[in-house]
LOTORMAR-354985 format. One record per atom (N, C-alpha, C): residue in one letter; x, y, z. Coordinates in steps of 0.02 Angstrom, whole numbers. Atoms other than C-alpha are relative to their C-alpha. Last residue first. Layout:
BEGIN
- A|X|Y|Z $
...
REM end
This chain:
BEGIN
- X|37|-23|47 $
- X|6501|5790|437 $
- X|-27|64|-2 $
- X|-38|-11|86 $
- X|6656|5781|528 $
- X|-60|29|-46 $
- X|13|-61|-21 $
- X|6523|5776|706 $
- X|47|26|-84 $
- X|55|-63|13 $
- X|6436|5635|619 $
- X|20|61|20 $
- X|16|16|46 $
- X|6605|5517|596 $
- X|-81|73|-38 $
- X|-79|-63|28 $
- X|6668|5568|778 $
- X|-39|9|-95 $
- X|42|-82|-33 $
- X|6459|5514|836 $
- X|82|48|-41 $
- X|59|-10|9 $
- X|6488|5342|730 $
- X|-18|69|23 $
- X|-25|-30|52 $
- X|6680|5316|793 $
- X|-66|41|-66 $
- X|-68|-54|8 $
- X|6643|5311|949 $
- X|2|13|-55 $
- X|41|-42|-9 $
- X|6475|5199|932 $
- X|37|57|-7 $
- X|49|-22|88 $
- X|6598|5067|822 $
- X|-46|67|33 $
- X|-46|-15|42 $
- X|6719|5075|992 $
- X|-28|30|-60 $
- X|4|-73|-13 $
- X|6569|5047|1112 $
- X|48|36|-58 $
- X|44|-45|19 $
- X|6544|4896|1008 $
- X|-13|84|40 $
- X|-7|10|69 $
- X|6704|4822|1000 $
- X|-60|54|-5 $
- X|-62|-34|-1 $
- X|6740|4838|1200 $
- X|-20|42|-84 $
- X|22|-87|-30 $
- X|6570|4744|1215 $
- X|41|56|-18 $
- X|54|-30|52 $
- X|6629|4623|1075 $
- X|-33|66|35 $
- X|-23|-49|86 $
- X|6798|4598|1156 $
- X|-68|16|-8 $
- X|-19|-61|-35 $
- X|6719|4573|1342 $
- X|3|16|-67 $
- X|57|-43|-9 $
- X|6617|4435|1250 $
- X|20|75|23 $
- X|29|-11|58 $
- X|6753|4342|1180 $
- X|-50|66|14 $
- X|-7|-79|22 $
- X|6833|4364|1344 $
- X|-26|1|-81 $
- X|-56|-18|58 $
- X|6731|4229|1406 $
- X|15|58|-43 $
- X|19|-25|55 $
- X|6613|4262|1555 $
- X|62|-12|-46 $
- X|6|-83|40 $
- X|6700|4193|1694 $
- X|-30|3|-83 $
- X|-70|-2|32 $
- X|6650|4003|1762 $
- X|22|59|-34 $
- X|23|31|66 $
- X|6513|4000|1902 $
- X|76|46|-27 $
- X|3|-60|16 $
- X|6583|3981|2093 $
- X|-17|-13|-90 $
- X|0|-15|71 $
- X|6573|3825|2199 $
- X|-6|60|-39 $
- X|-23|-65|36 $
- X|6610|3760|2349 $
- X|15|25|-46 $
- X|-17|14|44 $
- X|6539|3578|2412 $
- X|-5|90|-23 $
- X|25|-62|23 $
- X|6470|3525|2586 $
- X|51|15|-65 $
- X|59|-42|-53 $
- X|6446|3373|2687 $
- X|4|51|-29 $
- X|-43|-58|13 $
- X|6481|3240|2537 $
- X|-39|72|60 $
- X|38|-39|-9 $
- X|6473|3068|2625 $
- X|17|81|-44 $
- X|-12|-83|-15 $
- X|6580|2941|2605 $
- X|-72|17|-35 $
- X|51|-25|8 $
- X|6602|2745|2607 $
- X|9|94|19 $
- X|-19|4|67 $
- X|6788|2674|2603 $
- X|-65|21|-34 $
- X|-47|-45|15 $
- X|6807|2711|2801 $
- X|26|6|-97 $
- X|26|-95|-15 $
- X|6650|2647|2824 $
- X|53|43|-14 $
- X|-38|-30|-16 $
- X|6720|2450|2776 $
- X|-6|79|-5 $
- X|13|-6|-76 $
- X|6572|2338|2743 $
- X|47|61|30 $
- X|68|-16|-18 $
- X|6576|2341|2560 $
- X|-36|43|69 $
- X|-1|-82|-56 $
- X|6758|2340|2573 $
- X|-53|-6|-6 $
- X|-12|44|-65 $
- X|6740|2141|2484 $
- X|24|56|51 $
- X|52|44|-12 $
- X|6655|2226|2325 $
- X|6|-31|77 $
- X|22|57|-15 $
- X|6790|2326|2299 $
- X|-25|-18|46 $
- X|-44|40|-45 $
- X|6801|2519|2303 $
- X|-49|-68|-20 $
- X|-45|64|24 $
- X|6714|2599|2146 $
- X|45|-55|41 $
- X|-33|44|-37 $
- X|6599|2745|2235 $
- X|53|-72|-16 $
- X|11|81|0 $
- X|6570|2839|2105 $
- X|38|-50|58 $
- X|-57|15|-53 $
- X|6562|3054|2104 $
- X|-10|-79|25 $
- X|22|69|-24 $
- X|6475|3117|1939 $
- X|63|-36|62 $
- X|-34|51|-49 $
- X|6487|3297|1932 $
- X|-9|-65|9 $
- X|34|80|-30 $
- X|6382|3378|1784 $
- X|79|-39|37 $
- X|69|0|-19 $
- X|6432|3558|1735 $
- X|-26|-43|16 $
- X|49|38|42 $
- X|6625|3575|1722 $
- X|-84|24|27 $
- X|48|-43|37 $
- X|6772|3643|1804 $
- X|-52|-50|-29 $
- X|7|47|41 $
- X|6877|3540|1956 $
- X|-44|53|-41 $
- X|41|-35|43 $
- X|7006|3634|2061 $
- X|-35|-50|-39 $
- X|2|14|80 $
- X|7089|3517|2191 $
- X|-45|40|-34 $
- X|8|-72|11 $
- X|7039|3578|2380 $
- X|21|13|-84 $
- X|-61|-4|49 $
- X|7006|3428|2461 $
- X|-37|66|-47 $
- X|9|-79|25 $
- X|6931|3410|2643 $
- X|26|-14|-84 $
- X|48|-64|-38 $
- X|6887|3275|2736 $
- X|-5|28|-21 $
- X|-50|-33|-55 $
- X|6993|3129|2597 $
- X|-68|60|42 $
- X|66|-26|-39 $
- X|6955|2987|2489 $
- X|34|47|57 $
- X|16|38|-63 $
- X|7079|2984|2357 $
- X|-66|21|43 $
- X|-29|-29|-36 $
- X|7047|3007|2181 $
- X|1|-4|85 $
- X|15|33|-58 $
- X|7018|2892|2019 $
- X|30|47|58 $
- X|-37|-12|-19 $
- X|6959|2979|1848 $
- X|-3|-2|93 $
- X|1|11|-63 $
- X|6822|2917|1758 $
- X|92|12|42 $
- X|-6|76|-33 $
- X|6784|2978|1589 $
- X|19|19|83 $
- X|-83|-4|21 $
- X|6758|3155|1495 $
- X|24|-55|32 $
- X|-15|50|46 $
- X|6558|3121|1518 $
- X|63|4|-21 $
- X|6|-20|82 $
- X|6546|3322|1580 $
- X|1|-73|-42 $
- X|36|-69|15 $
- X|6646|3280|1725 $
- X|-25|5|-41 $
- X|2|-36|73 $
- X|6682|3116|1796 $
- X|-27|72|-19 $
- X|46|-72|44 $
- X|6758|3079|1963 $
- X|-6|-1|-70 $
- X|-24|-20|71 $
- X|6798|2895|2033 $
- X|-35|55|-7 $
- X|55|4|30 $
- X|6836|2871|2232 $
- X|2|13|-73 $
- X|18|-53|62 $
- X|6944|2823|2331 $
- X|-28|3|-4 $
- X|34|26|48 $
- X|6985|2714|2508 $
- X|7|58|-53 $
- X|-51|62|29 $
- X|7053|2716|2662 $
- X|-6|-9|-70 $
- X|18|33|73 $
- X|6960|2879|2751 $
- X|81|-59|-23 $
- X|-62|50|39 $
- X|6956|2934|2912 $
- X|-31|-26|-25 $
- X|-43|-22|47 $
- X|6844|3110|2939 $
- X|54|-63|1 $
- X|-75|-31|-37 $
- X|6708|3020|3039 $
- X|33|21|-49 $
- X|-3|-93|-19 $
- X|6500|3027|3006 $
- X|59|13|27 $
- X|27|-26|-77 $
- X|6502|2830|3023 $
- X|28|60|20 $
- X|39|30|-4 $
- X|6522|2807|2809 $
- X|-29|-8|79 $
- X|7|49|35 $
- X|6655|2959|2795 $
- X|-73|-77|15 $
- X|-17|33|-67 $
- X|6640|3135|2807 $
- X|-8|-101|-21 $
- X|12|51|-17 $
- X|6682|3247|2662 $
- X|-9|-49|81 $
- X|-19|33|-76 $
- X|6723|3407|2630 $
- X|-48|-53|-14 $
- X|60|88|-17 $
- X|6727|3447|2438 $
- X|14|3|67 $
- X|24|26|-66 $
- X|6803|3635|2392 $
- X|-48|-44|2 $
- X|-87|-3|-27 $
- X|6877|3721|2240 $
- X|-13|-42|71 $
- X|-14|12|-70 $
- X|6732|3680|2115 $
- X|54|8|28 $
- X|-55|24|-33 $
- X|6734|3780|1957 $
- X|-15|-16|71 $
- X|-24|-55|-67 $
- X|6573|3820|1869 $
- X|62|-35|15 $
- X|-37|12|-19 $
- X|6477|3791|1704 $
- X|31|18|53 $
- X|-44|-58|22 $
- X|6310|3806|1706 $
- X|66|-45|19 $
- X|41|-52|37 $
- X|6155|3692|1756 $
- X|41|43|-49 $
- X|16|-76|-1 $
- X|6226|3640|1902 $
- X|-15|42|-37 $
- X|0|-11|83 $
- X|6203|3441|1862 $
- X|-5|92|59 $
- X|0|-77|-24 $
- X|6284|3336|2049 $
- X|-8|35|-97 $
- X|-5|-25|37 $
- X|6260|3134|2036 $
- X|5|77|-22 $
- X|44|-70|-9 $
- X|6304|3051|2173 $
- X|17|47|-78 $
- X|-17|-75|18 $
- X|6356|2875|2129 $
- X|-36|58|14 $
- X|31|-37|3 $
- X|6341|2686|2206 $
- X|32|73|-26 $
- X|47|9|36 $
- X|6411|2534|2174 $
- X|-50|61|-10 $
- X|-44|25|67 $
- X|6515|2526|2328 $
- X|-78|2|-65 $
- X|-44|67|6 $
- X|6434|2628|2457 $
- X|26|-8|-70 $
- X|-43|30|82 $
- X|6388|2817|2450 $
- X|32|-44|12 $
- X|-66|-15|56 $
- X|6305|2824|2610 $
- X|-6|-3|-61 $
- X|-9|-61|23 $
- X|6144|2820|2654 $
- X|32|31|-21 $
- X|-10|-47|67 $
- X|6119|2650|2656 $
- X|-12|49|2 $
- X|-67|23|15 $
- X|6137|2597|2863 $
- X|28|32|-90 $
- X|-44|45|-33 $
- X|5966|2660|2893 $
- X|62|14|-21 $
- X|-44|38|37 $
- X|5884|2762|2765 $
- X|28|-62|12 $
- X|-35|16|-67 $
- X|5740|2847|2878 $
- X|25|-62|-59 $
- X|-38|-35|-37 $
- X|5653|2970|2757 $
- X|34|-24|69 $
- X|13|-2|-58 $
- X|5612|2859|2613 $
- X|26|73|28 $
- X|60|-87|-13 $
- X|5613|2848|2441 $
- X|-28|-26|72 $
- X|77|1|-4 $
- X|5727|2663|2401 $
- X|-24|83|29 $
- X|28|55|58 $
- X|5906|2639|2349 $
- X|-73|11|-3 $
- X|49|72|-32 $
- X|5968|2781|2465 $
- X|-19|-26|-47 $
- X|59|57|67 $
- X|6128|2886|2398 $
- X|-26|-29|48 $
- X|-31|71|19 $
- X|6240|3012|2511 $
- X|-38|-16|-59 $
- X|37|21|63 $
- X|6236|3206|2557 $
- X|33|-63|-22 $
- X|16|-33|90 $
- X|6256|3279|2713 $
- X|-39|-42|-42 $
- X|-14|35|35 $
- X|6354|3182|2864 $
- X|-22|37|-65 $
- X|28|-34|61 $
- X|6400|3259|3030 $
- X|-10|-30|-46 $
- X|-18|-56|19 $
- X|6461|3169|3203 $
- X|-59|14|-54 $
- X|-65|-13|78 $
- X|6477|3017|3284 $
- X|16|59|-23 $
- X|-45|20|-21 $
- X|6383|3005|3460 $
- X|65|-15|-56 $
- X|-18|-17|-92 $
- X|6212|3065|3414 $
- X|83|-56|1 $
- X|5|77|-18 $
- X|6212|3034|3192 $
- X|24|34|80 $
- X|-78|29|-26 $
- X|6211|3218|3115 $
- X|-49|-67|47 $
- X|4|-47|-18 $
- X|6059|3215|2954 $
- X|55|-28|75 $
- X|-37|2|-64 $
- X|6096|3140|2804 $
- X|25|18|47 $
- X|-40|-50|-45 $
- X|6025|3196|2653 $
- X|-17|-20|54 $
- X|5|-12|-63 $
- X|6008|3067|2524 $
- X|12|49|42 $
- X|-48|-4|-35 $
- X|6015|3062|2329 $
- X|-32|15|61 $
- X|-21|-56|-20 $
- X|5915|2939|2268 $
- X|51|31|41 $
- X|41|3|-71 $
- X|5907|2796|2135 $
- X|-10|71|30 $
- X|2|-23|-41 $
- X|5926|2778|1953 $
- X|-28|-1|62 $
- X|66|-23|19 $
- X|5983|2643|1874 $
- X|6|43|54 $
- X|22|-51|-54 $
- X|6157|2656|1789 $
- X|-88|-32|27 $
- X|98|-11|6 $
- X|6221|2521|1655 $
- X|-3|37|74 $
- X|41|-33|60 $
- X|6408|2508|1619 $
- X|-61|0|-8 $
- X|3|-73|19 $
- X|6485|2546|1796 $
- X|-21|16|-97 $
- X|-72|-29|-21 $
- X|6541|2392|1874 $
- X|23|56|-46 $
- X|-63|20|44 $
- X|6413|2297|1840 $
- X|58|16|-34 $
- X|-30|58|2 $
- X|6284|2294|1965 $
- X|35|-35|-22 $
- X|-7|47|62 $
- X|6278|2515|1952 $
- X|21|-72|50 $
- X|-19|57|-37 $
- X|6171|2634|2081 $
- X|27|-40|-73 $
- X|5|56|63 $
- X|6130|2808|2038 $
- X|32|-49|46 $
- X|-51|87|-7 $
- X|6081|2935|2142 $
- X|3|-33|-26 $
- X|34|62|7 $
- X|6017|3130|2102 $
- X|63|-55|27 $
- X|-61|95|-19 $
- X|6075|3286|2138 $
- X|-33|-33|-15 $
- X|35|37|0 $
- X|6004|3483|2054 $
- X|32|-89|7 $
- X|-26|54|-7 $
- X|6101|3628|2117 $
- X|-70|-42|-18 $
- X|41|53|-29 $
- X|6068|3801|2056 $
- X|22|-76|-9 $
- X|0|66|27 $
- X|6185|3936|2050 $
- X|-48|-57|35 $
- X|1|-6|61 $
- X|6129|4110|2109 $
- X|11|-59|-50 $
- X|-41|-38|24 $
- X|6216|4121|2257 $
- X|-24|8|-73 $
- X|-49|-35|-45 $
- X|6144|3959|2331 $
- X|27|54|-48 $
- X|-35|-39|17 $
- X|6015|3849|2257 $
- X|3|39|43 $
- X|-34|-41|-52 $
- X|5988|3686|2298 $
- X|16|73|-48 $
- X|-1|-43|43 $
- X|5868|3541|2222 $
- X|10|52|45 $
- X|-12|-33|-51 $
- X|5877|3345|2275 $
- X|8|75|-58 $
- X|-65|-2|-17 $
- X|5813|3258|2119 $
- X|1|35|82 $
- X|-31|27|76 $
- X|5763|3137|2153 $
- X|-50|57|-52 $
- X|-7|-39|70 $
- X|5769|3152|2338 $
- X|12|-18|-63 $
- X|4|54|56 $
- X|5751|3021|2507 $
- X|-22|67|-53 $
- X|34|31|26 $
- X|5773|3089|2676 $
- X|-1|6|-90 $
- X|-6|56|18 $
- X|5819|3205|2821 $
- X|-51|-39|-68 $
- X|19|5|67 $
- X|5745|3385|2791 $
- X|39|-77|-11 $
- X|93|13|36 $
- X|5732|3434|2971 $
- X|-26|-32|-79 $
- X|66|-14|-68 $
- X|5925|3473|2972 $
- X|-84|25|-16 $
- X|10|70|-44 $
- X|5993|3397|2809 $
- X|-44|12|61 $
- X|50|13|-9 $
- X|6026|3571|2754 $
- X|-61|-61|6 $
- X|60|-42|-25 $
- X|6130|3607|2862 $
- X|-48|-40|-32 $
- X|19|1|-84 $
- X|6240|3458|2833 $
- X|-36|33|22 $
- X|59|43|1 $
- X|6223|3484|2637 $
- X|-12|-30|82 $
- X|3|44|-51 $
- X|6304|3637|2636 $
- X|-59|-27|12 $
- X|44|47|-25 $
- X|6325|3695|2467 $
- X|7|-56|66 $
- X|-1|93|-38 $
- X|6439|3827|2455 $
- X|-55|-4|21 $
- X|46|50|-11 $
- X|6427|3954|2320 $
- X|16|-45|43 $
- X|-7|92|-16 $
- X|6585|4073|2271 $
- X|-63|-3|50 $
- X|5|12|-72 $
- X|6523|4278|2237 $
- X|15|-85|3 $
- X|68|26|-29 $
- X|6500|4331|2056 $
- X|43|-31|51 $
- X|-31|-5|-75 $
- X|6649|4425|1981 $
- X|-51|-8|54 $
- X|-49|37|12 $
- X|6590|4382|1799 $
- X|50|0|69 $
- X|18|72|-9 $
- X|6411|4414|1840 $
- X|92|-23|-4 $
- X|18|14|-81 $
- X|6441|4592|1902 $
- X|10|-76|-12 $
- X|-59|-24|-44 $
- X|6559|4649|1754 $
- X|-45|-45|73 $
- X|-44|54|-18 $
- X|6422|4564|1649 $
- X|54|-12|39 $
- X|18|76|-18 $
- X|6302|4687|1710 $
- X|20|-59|3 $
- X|8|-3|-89 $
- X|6411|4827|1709 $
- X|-22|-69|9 $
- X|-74|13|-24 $
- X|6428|4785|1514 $
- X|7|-7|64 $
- X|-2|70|26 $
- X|6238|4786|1479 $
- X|84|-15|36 $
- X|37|34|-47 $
- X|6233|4959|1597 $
- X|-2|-68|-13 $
- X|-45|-22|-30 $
- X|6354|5036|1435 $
- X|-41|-41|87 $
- X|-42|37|26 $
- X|6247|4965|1313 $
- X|73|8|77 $
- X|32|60|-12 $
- X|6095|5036|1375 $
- X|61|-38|9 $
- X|-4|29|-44 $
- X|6195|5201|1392 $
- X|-21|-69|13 $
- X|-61|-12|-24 $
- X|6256|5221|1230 $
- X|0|-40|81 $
- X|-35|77|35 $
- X|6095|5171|1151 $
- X|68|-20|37 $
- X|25|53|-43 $
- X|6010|5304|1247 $
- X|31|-78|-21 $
- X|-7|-6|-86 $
- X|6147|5437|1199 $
- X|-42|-56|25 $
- X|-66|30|-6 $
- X|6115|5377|1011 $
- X|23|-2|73 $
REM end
């Protein structure tokens, strides 16, 4: 019974550790350095959560996907920083597509659920001004439209990020309506207290199991 006690009692610790697990950022500007070029998927882990990206590209305004890749985009001499975009084709010198243009999506699957609290962004010539949106989905829960911005700090939960470029067709050209994601902060989602109860539950039944044998 004592070894049962303790197993059980080291099981609990354990979730105590995972449920106050450490926030994840993915910086895709690092790791861009030396690693310019063309992914599918792209594959990150940090902290214990694993990142897997991909690219999608839609010609019709978002009900057919095909897939492309996601990019990492390494800093541009006389602009700045850039990370993680979409290329249409498997390369490691993108040109001009590396962004997330119109038509295009980064696809982000972590495997688990987690809370993002942090996107930085740079925009289509590696600058922080932005004019434009973008659409988030989480989980297939639909498309929801938000601005384009350097930093944003909005909570989002889920396990599949889809981030869509949707600006019109005639911004195509316009960098300040293209973006980049340079890095992305993430933490996994607490153990549900379902589970604390049942640990709680079962040291409780062991309690009353040793009071139960000393009566006897």
């Amino acid at each position: 019974m004592m070894k049962f006690i303790t197993i059980l009692s080291l099981a609990v610790v354990a979730l105590a550790g995972i449920q106050t697990a450490n926030a994840a950022t993915f910086d895709f500007i690092d790791e861009a350095i030396g690693n310019e070029g063309s992914y599918s998927p792209l594959t990150m882990v940090e902290v214990g959560i694993t990142l897997n990206a991909t690219g999608q590209y839609t010609s019709d305004g978002g009900t057919s996907w095909i897939n492309k890749y996601a990019y990492l985009d390494d800093h541009w001499s006389g602009h700045g920083d850039a990370g993680l975009g979409v290329c249409q084709t498997n390369t490691n010198s993108c040109g001009s597509d590396d962004n997330v243009t119109y038509g295009e999506k980064l696809r982000l699957d972590f495997g688990q659920q987690v809370t993002v609290s942090e996107i930085t962004m740079a925009n289509g010539v590696h600058e922080a001004l932005f004019t434009g949106d973008f659409k988030l989905n989480i989980d297939g829960a639909g498309w929801v439209a938000y601005n384009l911005a350097d930093t944003i700090t909005q909570l989002f939960t889920g396990q599949v990020f889809e981030l869509w470029n949707h600006n019109n067709i005639n911004d195509s050209a316009d960098a300040k309506k293209e973006f980049y994601i340079s890095t992305m902060t993430v933490s996994a989602v607490p153990i549900p207290a379902a589970i604390w109860l049942f640990g709680s539950a079962m040291l409780g039944f062991v309690g009353i199991r040793r009071n139960n044998k000393k009566s006897a």
